[in-house]
N, C-alpha and C positions, 0 to 999 in steps of 0.2 A: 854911327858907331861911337862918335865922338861924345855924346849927350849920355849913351848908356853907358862908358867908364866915367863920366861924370856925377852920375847920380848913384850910382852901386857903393862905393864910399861912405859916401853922405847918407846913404838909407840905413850901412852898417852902423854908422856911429852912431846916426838918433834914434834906436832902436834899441842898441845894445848900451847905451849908457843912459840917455833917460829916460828909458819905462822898463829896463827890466832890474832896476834897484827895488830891492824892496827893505825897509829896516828890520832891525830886531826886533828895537819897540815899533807898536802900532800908531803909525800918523793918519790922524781921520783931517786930510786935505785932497782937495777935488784933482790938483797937478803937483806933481814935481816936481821941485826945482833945484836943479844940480847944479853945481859952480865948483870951479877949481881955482884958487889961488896957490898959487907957487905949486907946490906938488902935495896939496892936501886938498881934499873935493869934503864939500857941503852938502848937507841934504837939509832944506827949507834953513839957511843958515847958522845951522848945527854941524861940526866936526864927525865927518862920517869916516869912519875906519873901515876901508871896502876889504873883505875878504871875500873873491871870485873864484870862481869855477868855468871855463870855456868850454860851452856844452856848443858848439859851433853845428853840429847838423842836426838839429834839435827839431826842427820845419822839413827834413827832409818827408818823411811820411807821417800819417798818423800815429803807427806805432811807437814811434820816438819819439814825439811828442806825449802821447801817452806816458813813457817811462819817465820823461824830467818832468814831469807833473807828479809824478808818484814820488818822486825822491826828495821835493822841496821841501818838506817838513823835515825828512830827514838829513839835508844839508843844512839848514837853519840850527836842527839840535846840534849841529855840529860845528856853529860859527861862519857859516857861509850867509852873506849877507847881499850877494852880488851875484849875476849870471851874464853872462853874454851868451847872442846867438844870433847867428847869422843867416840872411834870406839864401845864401847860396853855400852854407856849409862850410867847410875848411877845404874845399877846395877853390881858391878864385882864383876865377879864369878857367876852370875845367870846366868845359858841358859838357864833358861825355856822359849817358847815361842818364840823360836829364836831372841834370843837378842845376841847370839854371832858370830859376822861375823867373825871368825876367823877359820882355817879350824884345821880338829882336831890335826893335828900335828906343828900347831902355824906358819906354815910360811907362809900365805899368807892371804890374807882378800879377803871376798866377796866383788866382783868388784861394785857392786851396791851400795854397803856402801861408799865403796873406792869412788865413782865416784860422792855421796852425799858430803863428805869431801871437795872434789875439787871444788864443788860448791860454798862451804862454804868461803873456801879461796879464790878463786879469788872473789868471792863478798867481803870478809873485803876487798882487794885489790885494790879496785874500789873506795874505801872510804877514 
């Protein structure tokens, strides 16, 4: 139990802050590289002005996944530059109702969730 509130954290942030930035302009680089000094974050050490949106159960099923895919071009025309999303949604710590793809001993995530995520990123990636 210990291992899997240890890892659930760490999965959200490296998920939701370095692959699902994507910029305005188009950077043709193979990774990402984000950095924050003081309270201003870099994108490949260019000055990024994040303007987000917390689509937090975005992985819950297909469907919703499907929706924030269809809306990315039009959060972009609108200066959204940034998305977070979460493997277990905005409820943590709830499983009721199967909202935790994570297996009970924290090492591994439902591959269907996992394979939502992926969607996710390579569609900001496209953008």
């Amino acid at each position: 139990m210990l291992m899997r509130q240890f890892i659930k954290p760490h999965l959200v942030w490296l998920y939701s802050l370095l692959f699902l930035i994507w910029p305005v302009k188009i950077l043709y680089c193979a990774v990402n590289t984000v950095s924050v000094q003081g309270d201003r974050f870099f994108l490949h050490g260019e000055l990024f002005d994040m303007w987000g949106v917390r689509t937090a159960n975005a992985v819950k099923n297909q469907n919703t996944t499907d929706n924030l895919i269809g809306m990315l071009d039009d959060y972009k025309a609108h200066g959204i530059n940034t998305i977070t999303v979460f493997y277990q949604g905005s409820s943590g710590g709830n499983t009721e109702g199967g909202n935790d793809p994570f297996s009970p001993d924290g090492t591994s995530i439902d591959s269907a969730c996992h394979n939502r995520m992926v969607q996710i990123i390579n569609a900001c990636k496209e953008r």
